[in-house]
C-alpha positions as semicolon CSV with decimal commas, in nm:
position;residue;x (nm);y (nm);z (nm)
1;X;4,568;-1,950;4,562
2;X;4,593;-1,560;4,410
3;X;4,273;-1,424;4,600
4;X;4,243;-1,434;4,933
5;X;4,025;-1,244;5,211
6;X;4,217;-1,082;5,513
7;X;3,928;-0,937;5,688
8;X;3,751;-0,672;5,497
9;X;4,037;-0,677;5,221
10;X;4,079;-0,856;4,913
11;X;4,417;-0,958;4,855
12;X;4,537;-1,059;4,521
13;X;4,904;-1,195;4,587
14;X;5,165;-1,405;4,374
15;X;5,440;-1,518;4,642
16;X;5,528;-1,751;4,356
17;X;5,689;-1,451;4,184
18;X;5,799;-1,267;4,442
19;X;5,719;-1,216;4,824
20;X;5,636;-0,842;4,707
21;X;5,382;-0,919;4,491
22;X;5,075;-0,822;4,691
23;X;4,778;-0,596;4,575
24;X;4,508;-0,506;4,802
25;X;4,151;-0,410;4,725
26;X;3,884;-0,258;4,965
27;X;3,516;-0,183;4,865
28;X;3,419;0,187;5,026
29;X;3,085;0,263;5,148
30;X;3,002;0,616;5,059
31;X;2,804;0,900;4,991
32;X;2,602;0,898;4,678
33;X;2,674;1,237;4,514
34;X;2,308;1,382;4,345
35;X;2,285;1,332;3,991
36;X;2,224;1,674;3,892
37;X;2,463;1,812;3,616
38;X;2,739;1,918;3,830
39;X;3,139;1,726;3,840
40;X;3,097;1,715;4,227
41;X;3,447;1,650;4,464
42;X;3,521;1,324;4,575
43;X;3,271;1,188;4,830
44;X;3,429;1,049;5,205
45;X;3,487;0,651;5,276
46;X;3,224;0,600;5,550
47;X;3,376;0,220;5,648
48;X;3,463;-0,099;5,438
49;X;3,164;-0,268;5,331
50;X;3,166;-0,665;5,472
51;X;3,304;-0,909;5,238
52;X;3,210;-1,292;5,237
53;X;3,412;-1,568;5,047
54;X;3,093;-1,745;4,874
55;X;3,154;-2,102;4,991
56;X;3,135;-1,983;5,350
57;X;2,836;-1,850;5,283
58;X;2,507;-2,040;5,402
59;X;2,487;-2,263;5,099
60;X;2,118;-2,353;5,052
61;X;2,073;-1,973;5,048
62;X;2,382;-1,940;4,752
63;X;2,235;-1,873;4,388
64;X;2,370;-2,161;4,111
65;X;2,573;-1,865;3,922
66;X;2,738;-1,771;4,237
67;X;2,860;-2,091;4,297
68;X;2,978;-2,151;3,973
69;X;3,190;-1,871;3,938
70;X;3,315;-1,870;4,314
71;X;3,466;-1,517;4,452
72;X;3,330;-1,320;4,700
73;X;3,009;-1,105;4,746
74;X;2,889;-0,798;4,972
75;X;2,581;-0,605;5,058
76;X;2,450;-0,329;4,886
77;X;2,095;-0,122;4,914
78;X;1,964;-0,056;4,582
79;X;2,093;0,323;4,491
80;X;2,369;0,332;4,741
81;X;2,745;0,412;4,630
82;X;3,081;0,249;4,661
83;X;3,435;0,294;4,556
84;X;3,763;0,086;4,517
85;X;4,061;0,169;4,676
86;X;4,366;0,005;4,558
87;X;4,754;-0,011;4,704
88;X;5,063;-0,203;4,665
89;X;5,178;-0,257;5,035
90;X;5,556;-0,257;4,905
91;X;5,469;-0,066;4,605
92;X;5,491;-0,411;4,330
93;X;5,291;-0,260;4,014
94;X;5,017;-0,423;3,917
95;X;4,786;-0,382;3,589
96;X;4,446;-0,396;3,736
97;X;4,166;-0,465;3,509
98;X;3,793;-0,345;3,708
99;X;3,443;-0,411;3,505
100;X;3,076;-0,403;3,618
101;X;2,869;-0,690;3,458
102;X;3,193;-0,783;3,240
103;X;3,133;-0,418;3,081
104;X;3,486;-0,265;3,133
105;X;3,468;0,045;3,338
106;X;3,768;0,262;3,207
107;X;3,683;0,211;2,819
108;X;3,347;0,040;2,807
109;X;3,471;-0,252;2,634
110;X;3,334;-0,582;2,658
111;X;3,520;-0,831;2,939
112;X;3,855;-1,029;2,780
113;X;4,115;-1,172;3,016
114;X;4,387;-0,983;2,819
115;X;4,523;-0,602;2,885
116;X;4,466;-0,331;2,624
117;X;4,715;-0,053;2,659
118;X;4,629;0,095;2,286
119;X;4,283;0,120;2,416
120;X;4,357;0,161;2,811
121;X;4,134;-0,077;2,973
122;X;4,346;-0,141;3,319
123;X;4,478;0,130;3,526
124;X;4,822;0,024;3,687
125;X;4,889;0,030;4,089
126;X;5,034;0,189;4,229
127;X;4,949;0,506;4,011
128;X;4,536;0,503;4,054
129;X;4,457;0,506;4,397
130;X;4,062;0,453;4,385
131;X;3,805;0,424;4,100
132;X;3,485;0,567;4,184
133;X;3,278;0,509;3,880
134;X;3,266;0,440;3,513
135;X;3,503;0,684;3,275
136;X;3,300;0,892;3,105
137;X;3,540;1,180;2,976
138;X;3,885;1,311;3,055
139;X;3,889;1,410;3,423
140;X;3,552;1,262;3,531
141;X;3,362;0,975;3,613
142;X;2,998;0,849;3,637
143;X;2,960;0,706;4,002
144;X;2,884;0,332;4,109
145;X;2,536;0,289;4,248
146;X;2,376;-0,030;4,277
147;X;2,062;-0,153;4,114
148;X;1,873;-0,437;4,066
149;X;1,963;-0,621;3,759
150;X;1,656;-0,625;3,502
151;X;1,530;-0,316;3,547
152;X;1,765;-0,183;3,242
153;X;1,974;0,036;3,446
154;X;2,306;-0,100;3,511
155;X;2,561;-0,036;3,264
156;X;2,591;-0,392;3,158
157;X;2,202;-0,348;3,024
158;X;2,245;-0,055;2,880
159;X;2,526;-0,195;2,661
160;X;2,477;-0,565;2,614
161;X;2,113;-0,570;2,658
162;X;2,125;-0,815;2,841
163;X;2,099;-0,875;3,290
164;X;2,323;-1,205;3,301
165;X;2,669;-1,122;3,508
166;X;2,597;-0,849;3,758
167;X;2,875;-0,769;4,039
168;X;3,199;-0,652;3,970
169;X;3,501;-0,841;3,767
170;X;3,894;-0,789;3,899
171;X;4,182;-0,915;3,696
172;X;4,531;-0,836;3,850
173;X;4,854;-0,906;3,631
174;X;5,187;-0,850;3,831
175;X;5,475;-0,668;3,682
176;X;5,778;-0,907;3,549
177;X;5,972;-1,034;3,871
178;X;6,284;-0,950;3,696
179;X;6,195;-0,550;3,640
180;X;6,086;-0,532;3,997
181;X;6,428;-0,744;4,124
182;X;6,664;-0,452;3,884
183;X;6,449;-0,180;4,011
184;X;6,508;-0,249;4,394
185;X;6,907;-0,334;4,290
186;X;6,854;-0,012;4,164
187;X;6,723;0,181;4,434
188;X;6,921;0,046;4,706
189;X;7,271;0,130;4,481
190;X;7,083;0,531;4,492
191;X;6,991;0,463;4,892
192;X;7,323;0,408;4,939
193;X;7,475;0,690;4,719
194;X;7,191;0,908;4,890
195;X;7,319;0,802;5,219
196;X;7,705;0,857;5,166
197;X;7,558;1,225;5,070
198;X;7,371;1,255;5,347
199;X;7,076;1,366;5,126
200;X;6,721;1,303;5,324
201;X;6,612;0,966;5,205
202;X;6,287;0,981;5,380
203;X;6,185;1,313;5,178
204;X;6,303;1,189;4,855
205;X;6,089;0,879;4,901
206;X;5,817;1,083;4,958
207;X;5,874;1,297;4,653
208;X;5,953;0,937;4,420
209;X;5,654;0,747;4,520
210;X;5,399;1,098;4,429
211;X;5,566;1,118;4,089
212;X;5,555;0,754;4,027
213;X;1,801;-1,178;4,126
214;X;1,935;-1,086;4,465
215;X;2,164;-1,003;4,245
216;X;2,237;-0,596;4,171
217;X;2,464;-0,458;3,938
218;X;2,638;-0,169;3,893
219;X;2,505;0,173;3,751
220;X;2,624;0,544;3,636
221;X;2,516;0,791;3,906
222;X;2,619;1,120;3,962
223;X;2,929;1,295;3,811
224;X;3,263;1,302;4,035
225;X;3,587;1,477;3,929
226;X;3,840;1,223;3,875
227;X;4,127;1,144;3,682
228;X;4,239;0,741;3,513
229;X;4,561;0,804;3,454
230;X;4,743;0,720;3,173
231;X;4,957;0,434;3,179
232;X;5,330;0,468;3,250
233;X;5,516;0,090;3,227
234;X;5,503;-0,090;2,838
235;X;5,306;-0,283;2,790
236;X;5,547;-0,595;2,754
237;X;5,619;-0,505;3,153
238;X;5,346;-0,734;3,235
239;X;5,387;-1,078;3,325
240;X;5,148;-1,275;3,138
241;X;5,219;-1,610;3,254
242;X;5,058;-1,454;3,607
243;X;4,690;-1,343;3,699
244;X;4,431;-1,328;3,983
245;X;4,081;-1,305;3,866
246;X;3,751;-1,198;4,144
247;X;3,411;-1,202;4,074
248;X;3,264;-0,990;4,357
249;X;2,875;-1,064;4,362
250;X;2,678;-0,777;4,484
251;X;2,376;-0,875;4,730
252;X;2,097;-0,690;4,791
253;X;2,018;-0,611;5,175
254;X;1,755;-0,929;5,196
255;X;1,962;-1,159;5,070
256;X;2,235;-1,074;5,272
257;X;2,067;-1,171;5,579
258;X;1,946;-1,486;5,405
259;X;2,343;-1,571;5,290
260;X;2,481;-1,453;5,624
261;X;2,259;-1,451;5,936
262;X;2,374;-1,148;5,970
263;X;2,210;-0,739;5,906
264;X;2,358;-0,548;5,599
265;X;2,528;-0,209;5,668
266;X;2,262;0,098;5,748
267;X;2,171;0,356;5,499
268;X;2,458;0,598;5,464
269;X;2,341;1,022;5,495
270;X;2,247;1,216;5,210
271;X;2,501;1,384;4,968
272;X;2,301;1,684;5,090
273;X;2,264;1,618;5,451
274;X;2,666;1,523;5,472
275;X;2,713;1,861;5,338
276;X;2,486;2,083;5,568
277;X;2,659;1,935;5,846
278;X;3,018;2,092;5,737
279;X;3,171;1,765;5,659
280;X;3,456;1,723;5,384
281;X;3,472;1,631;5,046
282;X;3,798;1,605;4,897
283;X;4,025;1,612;4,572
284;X;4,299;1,436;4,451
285;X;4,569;1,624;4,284
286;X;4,744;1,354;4,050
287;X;5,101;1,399;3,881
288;X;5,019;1,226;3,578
289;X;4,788;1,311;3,221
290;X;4,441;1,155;3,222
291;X;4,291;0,917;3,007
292;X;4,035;1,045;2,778
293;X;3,682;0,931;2,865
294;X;3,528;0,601;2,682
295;X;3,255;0,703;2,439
296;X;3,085;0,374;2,493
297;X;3,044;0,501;2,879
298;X;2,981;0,828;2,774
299;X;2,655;0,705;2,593
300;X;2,565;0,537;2,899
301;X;2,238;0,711;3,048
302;X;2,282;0,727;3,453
303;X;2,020;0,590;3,671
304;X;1,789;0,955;3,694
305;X;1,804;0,959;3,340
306;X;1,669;0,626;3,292
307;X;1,420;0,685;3,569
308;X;1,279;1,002;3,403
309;X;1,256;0,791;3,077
310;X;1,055;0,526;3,227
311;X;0,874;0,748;3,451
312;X;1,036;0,620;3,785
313;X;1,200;0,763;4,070
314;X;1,472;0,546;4,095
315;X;1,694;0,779;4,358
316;X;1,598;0,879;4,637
317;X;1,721;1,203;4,796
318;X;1,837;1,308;4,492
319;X;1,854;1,670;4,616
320;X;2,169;1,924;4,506
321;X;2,315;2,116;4,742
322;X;2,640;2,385;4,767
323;X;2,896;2,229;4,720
324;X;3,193;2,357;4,983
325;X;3,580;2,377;4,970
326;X;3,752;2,038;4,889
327;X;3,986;1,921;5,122
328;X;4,292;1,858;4,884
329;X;4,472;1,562;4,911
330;X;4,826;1,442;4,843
331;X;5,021;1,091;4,898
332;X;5,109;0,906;5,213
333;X;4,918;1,022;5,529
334;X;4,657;1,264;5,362
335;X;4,576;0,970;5,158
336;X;4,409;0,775;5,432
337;X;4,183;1,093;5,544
338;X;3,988;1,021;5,299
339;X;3,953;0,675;5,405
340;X;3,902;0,781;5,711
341;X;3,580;1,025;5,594
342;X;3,752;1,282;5,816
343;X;3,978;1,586;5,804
């Protein structure tokens, strides 16, 4: 089988192609940044949330459309935040495809099993690191917060009209087994010229890989600063005779209990609470151009919007605050600080 939980890690993996092949995909509890006009930095990773396979869950307890479409499912308090975080252990690209109620969340598009690279609707791994929300304009996204579906908030409402999927939709396609086998003939032929130079492999590396009903849905929150970056391989790269597909099902914190036996997660802090207490936010600086924002997302009204419309208070602690010096990250180790939610 393609998917596959190792703990608190999704693992989408073709050893069929090649023993390379691996992508891995963690689900980030975080801080949900206030909705309140500013592009705010990139909120910490405050833990993994807990994943389930849904046939290990306690049956009985398992909704009809969960069943029927399989995957996995975590827990989620209405209004909280989460981001992906993606990597290649051996660095095997990957076209990643990521939607929220089979609404595409890098162009807004509805769901379809095939890539778009004239309309980007996959990023490509490694290359995007994380996805924090939906893409909304060049340089910045919308954040994910969870709501109930059938209130009208979640982005698959807003643009289908309809609260039928919920949860979150992966589709990996690996690249072509025989590009990855002449890129690694490749690189060892230059490790070896490197090496009879006596050049610093480990540095160049370094340098390389930087250039290269209980169910809830997901919503736009607050604005972040972050870039999807434009794709780099062709589009042909792709092998299309491979996929792994995921529906993750999002549980609210009752059901959770009732699926598991077991207590969701507790409330993350405040945005503005994390902040009075001198803890860091962060920024990515990527080496590659960004994709312009999908208009379709753009139109999307985030959850305080929507509240105000309807006359609701749909977020709590909602409150702005300063916003202090990013921590600025790079590749490799100052990567994981931020999964770390520490400096």
């Amino acid at each position: 089988m393609p998917v596959a939980l190792h703990g608190q890690t999704l693992l989408l993996e073709f050893p069929e192609l090649h023993p390379d092949a691996v992508l891995n995909v963690t689900f980030h509890r975080t801080l949900r940044v206030p909705d309140d006009g500013q592009n705010h930095r990139l909120p910490p990773g405050l833990g993994n949330f807990p994943l389930r396979a849904v046939d290990e869950l306690r049956q009985a307890a398992v909704p009809p459309s969960w069943k029927r479409r399989g995957g996995i499912a975590l827990p989620m308090w209405q209004a909280e935040a989460c981001w992906l975080n993606f990597s290649s252990p051996r660095g095997y690209p990957f076209a990643l495809k990521v939607a929220a109620g089979k609404v595409n969340a890098v162009n807004g598009a509805a769901w379809t099993n095939e890539l778009d690279a004239e309309d980007q609707d996959y990023v490509e791994v490694p290359g995007q690191p994380w996805l924090d929300g939906f893409c909304v304009a060049k340089g910045v996204v919308r954040q994910f917060v969870a709501m109930p579906l059938g209130q009208g908030y979640t982005a698959e409402e807003q643009v289908t009209g309809a609260a039928e999927h919920g949860g979150i939709q992966l589709l990996a396609r690996p690249l072509k087994a025989e590009i990855w086998r002449e890129r690694q003939d490749a690189a060892r032929r230059m490790r070896l010229a490197w090496k009879a130079e006596a050049i610093d492999l480990e540095a160049c590396m370094s340098r390389a890989s930087f250039a290269c009903d209980m169910d809830m849905g997901l919503a736009p929150g607050g604005s972040i600063r972050q870039e999807i970056a434009q794709l780099r391989e062709r589009a042909d790269a792709w092998d299309t005779a491979h996929r792994a597909r995921c529906f993750v099902h999002i549980a609210n914190s009752e059901a959770w209990t009732a699926l598991t036996g077991e207590l969701p997660p507790t409330l993350p802090p405040s945005a503005a609470d994390y902040a009075r207490a001198g803890l860091p936010w962060f920024e990515w600086y990527a080496d590659r151009p960004a994709k312009a924002g999908s208009a379709i997302l753009a139109a999307l009204r985030s959850i305080r919007a929507m509240g105000a419309a309807k006359r609701e208070i749909p977020l709590p602690e909602n409150e702005g605050f300063e916003p202090p010096e990013p921590v600025r990250l790079g590749p490799a180790a100052r990567r994981a600080k931020r999964l770390e939610g520490q400096w």
